[in-house]
N, C-alpha and C positions, 0 to 999 in steps of 0.2 A: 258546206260541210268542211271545207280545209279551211276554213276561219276559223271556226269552233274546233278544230284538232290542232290549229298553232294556238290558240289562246287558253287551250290546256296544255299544251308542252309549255308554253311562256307560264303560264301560272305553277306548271309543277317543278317548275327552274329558277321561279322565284324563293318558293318554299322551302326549296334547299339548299339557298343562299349562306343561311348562316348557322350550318352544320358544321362542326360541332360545337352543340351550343351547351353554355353553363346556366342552367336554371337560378343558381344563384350569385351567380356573376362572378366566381371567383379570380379569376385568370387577367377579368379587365380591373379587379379591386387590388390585384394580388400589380399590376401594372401600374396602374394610378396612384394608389398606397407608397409603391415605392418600398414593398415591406412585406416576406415569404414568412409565414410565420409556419414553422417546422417543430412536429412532434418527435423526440430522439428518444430511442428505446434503447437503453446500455449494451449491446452484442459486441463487441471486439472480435475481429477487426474492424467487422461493418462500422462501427460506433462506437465513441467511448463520451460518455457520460458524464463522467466523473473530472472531466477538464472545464476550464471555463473556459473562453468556449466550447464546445465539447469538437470532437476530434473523429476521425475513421473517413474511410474510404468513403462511405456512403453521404459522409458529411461533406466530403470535399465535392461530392459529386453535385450535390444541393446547391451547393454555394455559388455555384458554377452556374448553375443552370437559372440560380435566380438572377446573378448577376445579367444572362440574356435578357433577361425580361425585366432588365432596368432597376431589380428590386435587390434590398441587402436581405436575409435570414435573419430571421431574431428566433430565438432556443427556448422550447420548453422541453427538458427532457422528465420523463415520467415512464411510468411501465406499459405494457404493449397497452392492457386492458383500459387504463386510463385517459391513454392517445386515443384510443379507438373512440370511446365515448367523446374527446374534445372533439374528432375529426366531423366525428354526428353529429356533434352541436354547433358546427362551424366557428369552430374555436383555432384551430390550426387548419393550414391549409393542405401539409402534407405529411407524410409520418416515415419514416426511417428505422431500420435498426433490422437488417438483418432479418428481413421477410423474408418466407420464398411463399412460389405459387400454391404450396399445400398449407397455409396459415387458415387457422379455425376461422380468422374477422375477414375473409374473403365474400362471406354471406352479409354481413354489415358495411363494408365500406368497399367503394374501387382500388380494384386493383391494377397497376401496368402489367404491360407483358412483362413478361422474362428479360430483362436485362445482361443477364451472364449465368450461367452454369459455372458452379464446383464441383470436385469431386472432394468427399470429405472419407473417414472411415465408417460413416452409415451410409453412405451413398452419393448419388448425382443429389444437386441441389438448384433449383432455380431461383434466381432473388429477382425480387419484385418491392416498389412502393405505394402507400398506399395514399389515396388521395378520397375526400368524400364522394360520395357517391351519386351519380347522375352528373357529375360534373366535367363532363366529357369534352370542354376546349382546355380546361386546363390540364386533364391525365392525357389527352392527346399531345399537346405542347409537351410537356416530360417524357411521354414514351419516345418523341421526335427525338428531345435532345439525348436521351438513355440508346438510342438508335445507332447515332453518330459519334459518342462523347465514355459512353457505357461500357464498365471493366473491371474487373477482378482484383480485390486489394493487394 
């Protein structure tokens, strides 16, 4: 009986070896690649668009965070509704621009926690980014460094 109860705690120890895992591998593509490919939605200050490279708080926070993970950003910026659909298509790996936790594509793609609260003149704000969905070693890895690294323009 205590063999059959260690060699399901050893089996149920094994299986959760490599949580949290990416179904479609982004995190070790997005490592290997050498190359974060980021969807930029124009929001100032979060992001500005309109530069080449494109510029904002949230961009530098990217940049940063790819650079951990040994890789540089490369920019597509486009409108939220656009990014969302690449993020689906696994077309870009993360998307920017001045999300918070009450975004309509919270139901289509992953989202990080909260990162920072604003207060603006409609209210508190949480900002959050978004990353595809099910893809949970790479929005963990982001939430880690948004943890440590994560702040207010």
């Amino acid at each position: 009986m205590r063999a059959a109860a260690l060699l399901l705690v050893l089996a149920l120890l094994t299986g959760c070896a490599s949580i949290p895992r990416d179904p479609d591998g982004t995190l070790d593509q997005v490592r290997s690649s050498g190359e974060l490919r980021v969807g930029v939605s124009h929001h100032p200050p979060w992001t500005d668009g309109t530069t080449d490279p494109p510029t904002g708080s949230e961009v530098e926070l990217v940049t940063a965070w790819a650079t951990s993970l040994g890789a540089r950003p490369t920019w597509r910026v486009d409108g939220e509704e656009a990014l969302v659909a690449a993020l689906e298509r696994g077309d870009v790996d993360v998307v920017v621009g001045g999300l918070t936790d009450k975004s309509a594509w919270s139901s289509k793609v992953g989202m990080t926690r909260p990162y920072v609260e604003v207060s603006g003149p409609d209210g508190r704000h949480a900002h959050v980014m978004a990353v595809p969905a099910g893809e949970n070693a790479l929005q963990s890895s982001l939430e880690r460094w948004l943890d440590d690294h994560g702040r207010a323009p």
